[in-house]
C-alpha positions, 0 to 999 in steps of 0.5 A: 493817402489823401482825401477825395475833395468833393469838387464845388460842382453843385452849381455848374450840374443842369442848366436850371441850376445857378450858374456860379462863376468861382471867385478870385483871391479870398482870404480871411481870418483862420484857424489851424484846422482851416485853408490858409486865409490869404490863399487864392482860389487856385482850383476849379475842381475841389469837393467836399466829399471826403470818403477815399475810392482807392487810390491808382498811380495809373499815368494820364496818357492822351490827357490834353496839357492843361492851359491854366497852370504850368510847371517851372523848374521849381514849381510843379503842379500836382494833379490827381487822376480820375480813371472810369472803368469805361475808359473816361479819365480826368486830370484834376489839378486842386491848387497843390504845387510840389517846390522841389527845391524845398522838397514839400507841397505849398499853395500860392498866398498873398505875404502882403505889400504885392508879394506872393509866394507858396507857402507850406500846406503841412503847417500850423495857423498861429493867432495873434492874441495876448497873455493877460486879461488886460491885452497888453502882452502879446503872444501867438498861439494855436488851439486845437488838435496839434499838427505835426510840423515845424512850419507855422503861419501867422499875420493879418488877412492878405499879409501872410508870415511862414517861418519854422517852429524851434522851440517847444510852447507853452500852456496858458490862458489865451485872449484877444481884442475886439471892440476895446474889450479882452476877451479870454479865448483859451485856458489850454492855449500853446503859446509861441514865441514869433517864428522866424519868417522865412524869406521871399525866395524860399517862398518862390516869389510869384507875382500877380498880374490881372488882365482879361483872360485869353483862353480860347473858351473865355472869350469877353465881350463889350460889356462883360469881361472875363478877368483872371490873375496870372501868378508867375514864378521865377522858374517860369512856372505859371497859373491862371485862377479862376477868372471872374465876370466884370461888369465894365460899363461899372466896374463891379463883379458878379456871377450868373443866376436863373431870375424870375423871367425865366432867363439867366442873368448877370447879377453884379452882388456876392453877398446874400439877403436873406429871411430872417427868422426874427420880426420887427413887431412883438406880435411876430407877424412881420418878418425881417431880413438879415444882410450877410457879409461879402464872402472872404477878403479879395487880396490886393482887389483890383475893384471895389465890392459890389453893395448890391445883394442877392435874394432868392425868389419864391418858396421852392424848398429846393434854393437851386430852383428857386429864381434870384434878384440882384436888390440894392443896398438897403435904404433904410436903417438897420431894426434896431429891435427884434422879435423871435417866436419861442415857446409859441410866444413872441419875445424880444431877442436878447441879442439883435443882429447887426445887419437886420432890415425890414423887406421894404429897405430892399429896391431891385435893380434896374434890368439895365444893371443885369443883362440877359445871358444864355446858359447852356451845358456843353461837353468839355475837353478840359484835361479829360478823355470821354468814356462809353459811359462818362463824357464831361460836361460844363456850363456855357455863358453867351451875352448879345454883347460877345462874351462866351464863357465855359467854366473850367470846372468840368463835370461827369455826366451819365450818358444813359441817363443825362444826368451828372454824377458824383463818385460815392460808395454803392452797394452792388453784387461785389460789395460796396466799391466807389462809383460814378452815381447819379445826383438825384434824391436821396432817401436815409430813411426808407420805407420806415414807420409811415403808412397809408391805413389807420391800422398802420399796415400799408407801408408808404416810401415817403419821397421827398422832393426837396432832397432833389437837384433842381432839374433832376430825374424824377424817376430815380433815387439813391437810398443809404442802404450802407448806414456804417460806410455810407454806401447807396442804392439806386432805385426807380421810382415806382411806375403806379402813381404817387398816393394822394392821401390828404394825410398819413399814418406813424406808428408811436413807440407804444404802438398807436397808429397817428394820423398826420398830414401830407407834407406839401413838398413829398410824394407817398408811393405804396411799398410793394415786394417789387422794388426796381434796383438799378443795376450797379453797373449802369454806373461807372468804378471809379479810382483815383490816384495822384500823378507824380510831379 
């Protein structure tokens, strides 16, 4: 039985929420414990929720053929299927092919050089390193829990190497390289000797093409182009990964975000600038800003990296609500030395980041490098079946220059309410069973040790607004009212206003009543004995099971 992935809906859920178009081909440095580092973003629908709903093999009748990957004679794609108890269905495909002929599942993977293959899921990630302290022996070799297989991975980013294990390793102190200094990485490593590699052919040997994307729902336009690799198998089976926006007038990628006049724009950034907690002066009054790194490393990119970055805009505790800019690469050097408030002091940090600046080396860009879009949520078709309860929604981009896109990364939404929905453990009448609820705030820790009176008598539910998705209903909330499976209740809020107290009570372990102030970003409502449940069966039963090659 394998896990529920939470799909990376987050940023396609309400219209006032950023609007992400998912990247193409990443890779990177690994472990054992993580995704293959040269593997291409093959889905559109993976989550990180990793509770299981039961499981059901039900078949996916009716459910449109997906348009986005087919299966060859070799090579076929592995859905799973979402079922709604009323009557909605989703196909979801999470990047996982079945190889017949070698009768195991495997993900599409740069091997370097152009050449692509489906290399195995069920494998161990070996690192390259070295058996001395001086970093002259080299060696592979793994840490961690061990995985049992015989398939092993190694190689740099891009340049992926699958062979199978034959012999039993060793135990040792393992090391690495890094800036001309060995450093010693592990005393309990299993060390191996180099696999043999398995060739191209048993790998499939898919090849890469990248073109503008011809599906009927990613139209490009003068400016802005929808751009997507297609990787063909030799058995004639296909798949399209999730396309990309290309600025053409300049060659450079980007995604769409709110900005601060209220319209959404495109930003041509990946990587983000954002405050930092250190400070440029030892009084700790002048705050820096730390650049972060472009996430992941394209395989084989067909473009340069944007060195534009993004930021967020505002104070809004909640970072989907918050407006962004795209800014220009730093114009001044990086501060080579920094502050940090510890201890109610302001010392100097003992080790600086590399990639610190000052506010003023961020310029922003022109408006002419970011035009204006218009984002809407729209029902969407793709491999699902609307329900009495449930219809599938996803986001729609249109520019005056013709580009209309809708993201293949569809997303359950409630009718009753208008609000998208996430498949989670609820407590009902019948038990705790898995359900379709609504994305709203969260609460763990209800109606506990907060109050309105110095006597510390009037219980207060504290609701804190940060906890919400941008857009969301106010007037519901989910609490943990399972704290050993993690199970929720949906509740609504109040009906009487929120308190407007200046400060609040909490009650101390020795029984003293403290005074402490509102906090700017909750609402305090009185605790009543007439709590409003919102039934369970406002929200769909929900299983999930996988779909036979």
């Amino acid at each position: 039985m394998k896990s529920l992935a939470a799909r990376p809906v987050a940023a396609f859920v309400v219209p006032l929420g950023a609007l992400l178009l998912l990247s193409l081909a990443h890779c990177g440095d690994g472990s054992e414990e993580t995704r293959d580092p040269a593997a291409p973003d093959a889905s559109s629908d993976v989550t990180t929720d990793t509770k299981k709903p039961a499981r059901d093999a039900s078949p996916a009748a009716a459910l449109p053929d997906s348009l986005t990957e087919r299966a060859g004679t070799r090579f076929q794609p592995l859905y799973s299927l979402e079922t709604y108890d009323d009557g909605a269905r989703r196909k979801v495909f999470e990047g996982v092919w079945y190889d017949a002929q070698e009768r195991r599942r495997c993900t599409l993977s740069s091997l370097g050089d152009g050449r692509w293959g489906c290399v195995p899921i069920d494998r161990m990630y070996l690192q390259k390193g070295f058996r001395d302290a001086a970093c002259t022996v080299p060696v592979l070799f793994a840490t961690g829990t061990p995985k049992s297989t015989t398939y092993a991975s190694w190689g740099e980013a891009c340049t992926t190497k699958v062979g199978i294990v034959t012999t039993q390793p060793t135990v040792g102190s393992a090391y690495t390289n890094e800036d001309g200094r060995c450093y010693q990485r592990s005393t309990t490593a299993r060390l191996y000797a180099e696999p043999t590699a398995l060739d191209d052919a048993a790998l499939g040997e898919f090849k890469r093409t990248s073109a503008t994307s011809e599906l009927p729902t990613e139209r490009s336009g003068t400016r802005l182009t929808v751009v997507t690799d297609t990787f063909t198998g030799p058995d004639g089976s296909f798949a399209s990964m999730n396309p990309v926006v290309v600025d053409h007038a300049r060659d450079v990628e980007g995604r769409f975000y709110p900005g601060e006049d209220g319209n959404y724009h495109f930003l041509p950034a990946e990587r983000w600038a954002s405050e930092s907690l250190g400070f440029v002066d030892d009084a700790c009054t002048e705050s820096l800003v730390n650049l972060g790194s472009v996430p992941g490393q394209r395989c084989e990119a067909s473009r340069p990296v944007s060195t534009n970055a993004l930021q967020h805009v505002g104070t809004d505790p909640r970072s989907d609500c918050r407006p962004v800019r795209a800014v220009a690469a730093p114009t001044k050097p990086v501060v080579p030395t920094v502050y940090l408030v510890s201890s109610n002091s302001c010392s100097l940090m003992s080790y600086p980041g590399t990639d610190t600046y000052t506010k003023d080396s961020f310029v922003e860009l022109p408006r002419s490098e970011t035009p204006e879009v218009t984002n809407e949520i729209v029902a969407s078709d793709a491999r699902a079946v609307h329900g009495e309860k449930i219809e599938f929604r996803a986001p729609r981009a249109t520019s005056l220059d013709g580009l209309d896109q809708t993201s293949r990364a569809s997303v359950p939404y409630l009718r009753q309410y208008g609000l998208p929905c996430d498949i989670q453990l609820a407590s009902g009448q019948d038990g705790v069973e898995f359900r379709c609820l609504p994305r709203v705030a969260t609460i763990f820790s209800y109606g506990t040790n907060v109050y309105a009176d110095a006597a510390c008598k009037q219980r207060v539910l504290r609701f804190e607004t940060w906890t919400m998705t941008c857009g969301a209903d106010p007037t519901l909330y989910k609490v943990v009212t399972d704290h050993d499976l993690y199970a929720y209740t949906v509740f609504r809020r109040p009906a009487a206003p929120p308190l407007g107290q200046p400060y609040y009570y909490w009650l101390g372990d020795d029984g003293s009543c403290n005074p402490s102030d509102a906090d700017k970003y909750s609402l305090y409502y009185a605790v009543t004995a007439t709590e409003s449940v919102v039934p369970a069966t406002d929200f769909p039963l929900v299983t999930v099971g996988d779909l036979a090659p």
